[in-house]
N, C-alpha and C positions, 0 to 999 in steps of 0.2 A: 234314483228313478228306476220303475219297474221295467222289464224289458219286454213287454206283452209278446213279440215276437216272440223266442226262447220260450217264453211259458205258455203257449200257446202250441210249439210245436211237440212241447213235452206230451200235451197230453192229446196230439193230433194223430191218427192212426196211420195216415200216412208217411208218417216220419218214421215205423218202423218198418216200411215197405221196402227202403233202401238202407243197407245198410250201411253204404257211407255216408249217408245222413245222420242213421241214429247217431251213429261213433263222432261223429264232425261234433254233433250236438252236446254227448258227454264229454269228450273232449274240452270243448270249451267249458264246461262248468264245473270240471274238475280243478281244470287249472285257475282258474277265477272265481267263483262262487261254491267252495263244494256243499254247503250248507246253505241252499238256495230256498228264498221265498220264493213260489210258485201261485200268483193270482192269474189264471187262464179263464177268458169268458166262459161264463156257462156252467161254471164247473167252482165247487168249495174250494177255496185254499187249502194249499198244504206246504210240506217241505219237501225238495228234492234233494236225496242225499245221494250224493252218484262214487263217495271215496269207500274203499274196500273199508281199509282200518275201520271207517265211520260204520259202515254197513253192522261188520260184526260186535261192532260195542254195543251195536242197538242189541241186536241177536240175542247177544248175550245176555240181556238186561229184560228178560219175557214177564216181568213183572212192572216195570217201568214204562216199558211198551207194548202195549197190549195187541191182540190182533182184532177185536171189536171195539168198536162199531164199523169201521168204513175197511173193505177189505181190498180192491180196485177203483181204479180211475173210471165213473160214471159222472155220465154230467148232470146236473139239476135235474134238467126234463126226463131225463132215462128214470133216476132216483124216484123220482115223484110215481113214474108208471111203472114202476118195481113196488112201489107200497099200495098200488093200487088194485094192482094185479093179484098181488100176497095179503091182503085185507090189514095193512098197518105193518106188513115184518117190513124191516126194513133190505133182506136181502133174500134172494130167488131158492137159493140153498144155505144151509148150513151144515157142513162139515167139519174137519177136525180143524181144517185150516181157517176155522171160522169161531175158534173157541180158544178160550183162555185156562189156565189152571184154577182150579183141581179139576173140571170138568173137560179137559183138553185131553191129559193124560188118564181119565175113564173111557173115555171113547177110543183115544189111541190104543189101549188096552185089547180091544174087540177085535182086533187085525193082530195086531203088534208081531202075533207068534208066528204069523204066514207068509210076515216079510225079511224072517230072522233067517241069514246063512243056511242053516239048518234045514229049513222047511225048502227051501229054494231051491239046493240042491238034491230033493228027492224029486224036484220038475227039470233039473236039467237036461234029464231025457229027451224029454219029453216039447221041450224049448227048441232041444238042436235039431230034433224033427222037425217044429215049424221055420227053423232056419235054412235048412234042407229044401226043403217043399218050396219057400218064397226064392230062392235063388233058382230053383227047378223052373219054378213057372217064368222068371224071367230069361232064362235062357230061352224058352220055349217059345218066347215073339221072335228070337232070329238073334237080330244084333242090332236093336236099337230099342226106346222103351224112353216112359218118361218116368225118372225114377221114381221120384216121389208120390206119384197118384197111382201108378202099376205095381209099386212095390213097398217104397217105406211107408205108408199108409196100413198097409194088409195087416203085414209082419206084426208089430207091438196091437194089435187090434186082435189078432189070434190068442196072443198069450195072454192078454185082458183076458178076452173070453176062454182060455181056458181054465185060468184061477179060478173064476165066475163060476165053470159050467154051465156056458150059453154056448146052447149051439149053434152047429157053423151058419143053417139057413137063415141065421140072423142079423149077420156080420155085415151086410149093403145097407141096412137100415140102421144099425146103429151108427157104420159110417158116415152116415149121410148126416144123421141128427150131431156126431160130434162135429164136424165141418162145420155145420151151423151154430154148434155152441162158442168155437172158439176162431169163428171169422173176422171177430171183433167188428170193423168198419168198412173188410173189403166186401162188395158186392159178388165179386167169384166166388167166395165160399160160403156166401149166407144162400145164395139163390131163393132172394124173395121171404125167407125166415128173420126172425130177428131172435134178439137171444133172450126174450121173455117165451118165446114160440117153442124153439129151443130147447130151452130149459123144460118145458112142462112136457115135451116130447119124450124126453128123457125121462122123468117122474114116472108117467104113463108106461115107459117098458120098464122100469124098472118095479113100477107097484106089481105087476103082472107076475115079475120073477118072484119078489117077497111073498106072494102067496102062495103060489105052488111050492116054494120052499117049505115054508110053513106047515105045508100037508102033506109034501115029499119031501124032507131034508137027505141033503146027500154030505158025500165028503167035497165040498168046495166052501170058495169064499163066501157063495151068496149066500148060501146058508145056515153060517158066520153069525154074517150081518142080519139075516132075518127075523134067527131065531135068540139077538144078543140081548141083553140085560144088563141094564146099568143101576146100581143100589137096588139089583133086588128087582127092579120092574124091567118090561121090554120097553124097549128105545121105541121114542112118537115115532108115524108115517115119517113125518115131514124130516128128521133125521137119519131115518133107515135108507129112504130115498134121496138123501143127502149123500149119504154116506157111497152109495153104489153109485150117483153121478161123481164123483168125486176121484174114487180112485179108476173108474172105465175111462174119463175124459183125462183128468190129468195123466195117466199111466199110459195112454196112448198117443198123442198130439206130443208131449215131451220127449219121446221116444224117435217116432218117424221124424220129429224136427230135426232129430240130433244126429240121426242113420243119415236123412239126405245131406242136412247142413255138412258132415262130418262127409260126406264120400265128396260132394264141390272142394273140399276145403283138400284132401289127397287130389284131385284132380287139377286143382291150378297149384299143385306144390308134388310134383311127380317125382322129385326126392324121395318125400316125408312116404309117398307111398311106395316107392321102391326098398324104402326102410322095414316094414312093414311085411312086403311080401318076402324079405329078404330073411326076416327074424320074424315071424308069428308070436315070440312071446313078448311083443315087446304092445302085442294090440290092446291088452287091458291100458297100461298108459295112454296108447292113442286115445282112448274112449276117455278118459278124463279129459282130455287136451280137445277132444271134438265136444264138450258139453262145454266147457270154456269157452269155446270158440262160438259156437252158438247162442248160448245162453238163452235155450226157446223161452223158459220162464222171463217175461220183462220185469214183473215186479210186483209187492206185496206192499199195503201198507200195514203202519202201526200207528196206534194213536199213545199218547204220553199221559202217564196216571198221575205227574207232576211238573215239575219246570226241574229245566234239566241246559246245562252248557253243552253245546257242543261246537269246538271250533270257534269259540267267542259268539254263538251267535246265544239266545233266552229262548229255548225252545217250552213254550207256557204250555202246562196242564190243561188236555184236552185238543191241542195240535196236533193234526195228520201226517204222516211223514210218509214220502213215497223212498221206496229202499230200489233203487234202479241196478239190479243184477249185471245188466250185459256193460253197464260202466264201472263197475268193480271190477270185471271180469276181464277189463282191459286197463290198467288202473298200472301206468309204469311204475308206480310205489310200492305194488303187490307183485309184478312181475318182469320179468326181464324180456325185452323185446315183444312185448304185449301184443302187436299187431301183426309178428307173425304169428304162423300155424307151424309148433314143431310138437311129432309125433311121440318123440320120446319124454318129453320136457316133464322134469321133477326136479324139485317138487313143485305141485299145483296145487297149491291151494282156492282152487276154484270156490264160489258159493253158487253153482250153477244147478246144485239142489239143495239151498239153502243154506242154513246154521243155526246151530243150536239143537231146543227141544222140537222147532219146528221144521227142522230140515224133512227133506223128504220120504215119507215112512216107504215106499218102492225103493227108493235108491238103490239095493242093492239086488236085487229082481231086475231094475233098471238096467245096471251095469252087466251083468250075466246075461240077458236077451241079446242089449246089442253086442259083445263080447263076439257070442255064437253067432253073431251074423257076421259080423266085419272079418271073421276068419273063416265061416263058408264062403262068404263073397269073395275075399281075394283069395283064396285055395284054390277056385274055379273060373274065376275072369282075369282075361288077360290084358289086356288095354284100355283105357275108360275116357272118352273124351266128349266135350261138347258138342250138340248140335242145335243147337240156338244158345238162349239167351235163361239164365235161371231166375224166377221171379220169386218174389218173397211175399205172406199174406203181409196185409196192411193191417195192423193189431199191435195195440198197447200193451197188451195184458201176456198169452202164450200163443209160440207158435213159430213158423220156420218158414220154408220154402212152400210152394204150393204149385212150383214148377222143377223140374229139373230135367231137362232133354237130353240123353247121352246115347253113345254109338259103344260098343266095345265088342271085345273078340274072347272067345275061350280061351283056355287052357286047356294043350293038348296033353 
């Protein structure tokens, strides 16, 4: 018998507000169900795969399961005023993370060089200046701040925009539009927007950028993405402007989630971060261990190009599978002592930016921003503690904290 409850909370936004909920909730379908039928009112059937192993088999198989047609948890009604809004598409953007091979790895193509080691670190400069600057302006309220809205917000929002070449008088407005793209179902970060409002908010500044590109090309990314060509033609609007909500919203939201989630997470484990200020070379591993720990991304689906076993269960050709990250990423079969938070901890094989061909084409831009920040910030603050209560956005899909109140003291 189905558990309408359980499948109901899977795809309820409120369930990732707390996170001893969400975790309560993979928990239980790890250990009982890990290949779970998910019928939730309102909303297509699919499959919940919440086990690591299980996760990366799929991963691995990007031909078996594809990433189109259904790429997040929408329900009927949303679906329907998604293809209403888009004259028949069935989805608001399409980017890379919306395409399959050979046309997946064309498109990844058009970035690919920007996000290579390489390219990355001729911005590390340039990075650890904006890390500089966003620990400066926090000192500069005194000795208190609420991190995440004063601080990890700003931080990965800068370095977007500086790949980009958007300037800084930009940076309140784009904030404001990604808040609303990835509020999912809480009311605090939509304020009145929804994510069809959203999403065309973002189009509009981005079409803006593509054409002053176009007429000014510089050396950044947007100009990249502007002026790319795929077989010989330039890439449609509806692509170009895919493509630039894509990586400013995912490359930003995944980041501040990870910066806040990741300093809560040293703050109620005053070890792990004594560890840390004690050995600075040891922060690159924290930062894998705080993306685990958080796992802002909730999850992607795949659909299946055939029938396929997994677990004894008949997964039939044409079935949606939801790939549930943050219950992988706690997965006591993948890891040891999953539910603590240790700083050092290797190996991790996290998939908290994916796997496979679709893992996350920032990742390693990802990792170097926060890097440079978790080693300004604790080079220079001395004590770090609560003063309220830290809240988390209500969102299925990405995202983190959307509160974190802290007191702390310098470093004299």
């Amino acid at each position: 018998m189905q558990d309408t409850n359980l499948d109901q909370a899977i795809v309820d936004h409120n369930t990732y507000g707390s996170l001893e909920r969400q975790h309560a909730l993979f928990s239980t379908l790890r250990e009982s169900d890990p290949v779970h039928w998910t019928e939730p009112s309102g909303f297509r059937p699919f499959w919940t795969i919440t086990k690591h192993q299980d996760i990366i088999e799929i991963e691995r198989q990007n031909e078996r399961f594809i990433n189109a047609p259904r790429t997040k948890i929408l329900s009927i009604e949303f679906e329907n005023k998604v293809r209403e809004a888009m004259a028949g598409r069935p989805m608001l953007v399409r980017a890379i993370n919306h395409m399959d091979n050979p046309e997946h790895a064309k498109y990844k193509k058009i970035t690919h060089a920007w996000f290579q080691p390489r390219e990355v670190r001729r911005l590390e400069e340039s990075i650890g200046s904006l890390a500089r600057a966003s620990v400066d302006q926090m000192l500069e309220k005194g000795n208190e701040c609420d991190f995440y809205n004063d601080v990890a917000v700003w931080y990965p929002l800068k370095v977007i925009m500086l790949i980009l070449g958007i300037p800084d008088e930009h940076g309140q407005r784009l904030l404001d539009i990604t808040k609303a793209y990835f509020g999912g179902g809480d009311p605090e970060m939509q304020r009145g927007s929804d994510l069809i409002e959203a999403t065309f908010a973002y189009v509009n500044f981005f079409r803006e950028v593509a054409q002053d590109r176009r007429q000014n090309p510089k050396d950044d990314l947007a100009s990249i993405i502007a002026t790319a060509e795929v077989d010989g033609k330039p890439i449609g609007e509806f692509e170009t402007s895919s493509y630039y909500v894509a990586l400013a919203s995912a490359g930003h939201d995944t980041a501040s989630a990870t910066l806040s989630g990741g300093l809560l997470a040293l703050i109620e484990n005053p070890a792990e971060m004594r560890k840390l200020k004690d050995n600075p070379d040891l922060i690159p591993t924290a930062v894998e261990e705080m993306v685990r720990w958080v796992s802002p991304v909730k999850h992607f689906f795949r659909t299946a190009t055939e029938t396929y076993t997994l677990r004894g269960k008949t997964i039939k050709q044409g079935d949606n599978l939801l790939l549930a990250y943050p219950s992988a990423n706690r997965d006591e079969d993948a890891f040891e002592r999953p539910f603590t938070f240790i700083a050092d901890r290797a190996p991790n094989r996290h998939v908290g930016f994916g796997f496979g061909i679709h893992a996350c084409l920032g990742m390693y831009l990802a990792k170097v921003e926060m890097i440079a920040f978790i080693r300004e910030l604790l080079s220079r603050v001395g004590s770090v503690e609560l003063t309220g209560d830290p809240a988390w956005t209500e969102t299925s899909f990405v995202g983190g904290l959307k509160r974190l109140p802290i007191r702390f003291s310098r470093v004299h």
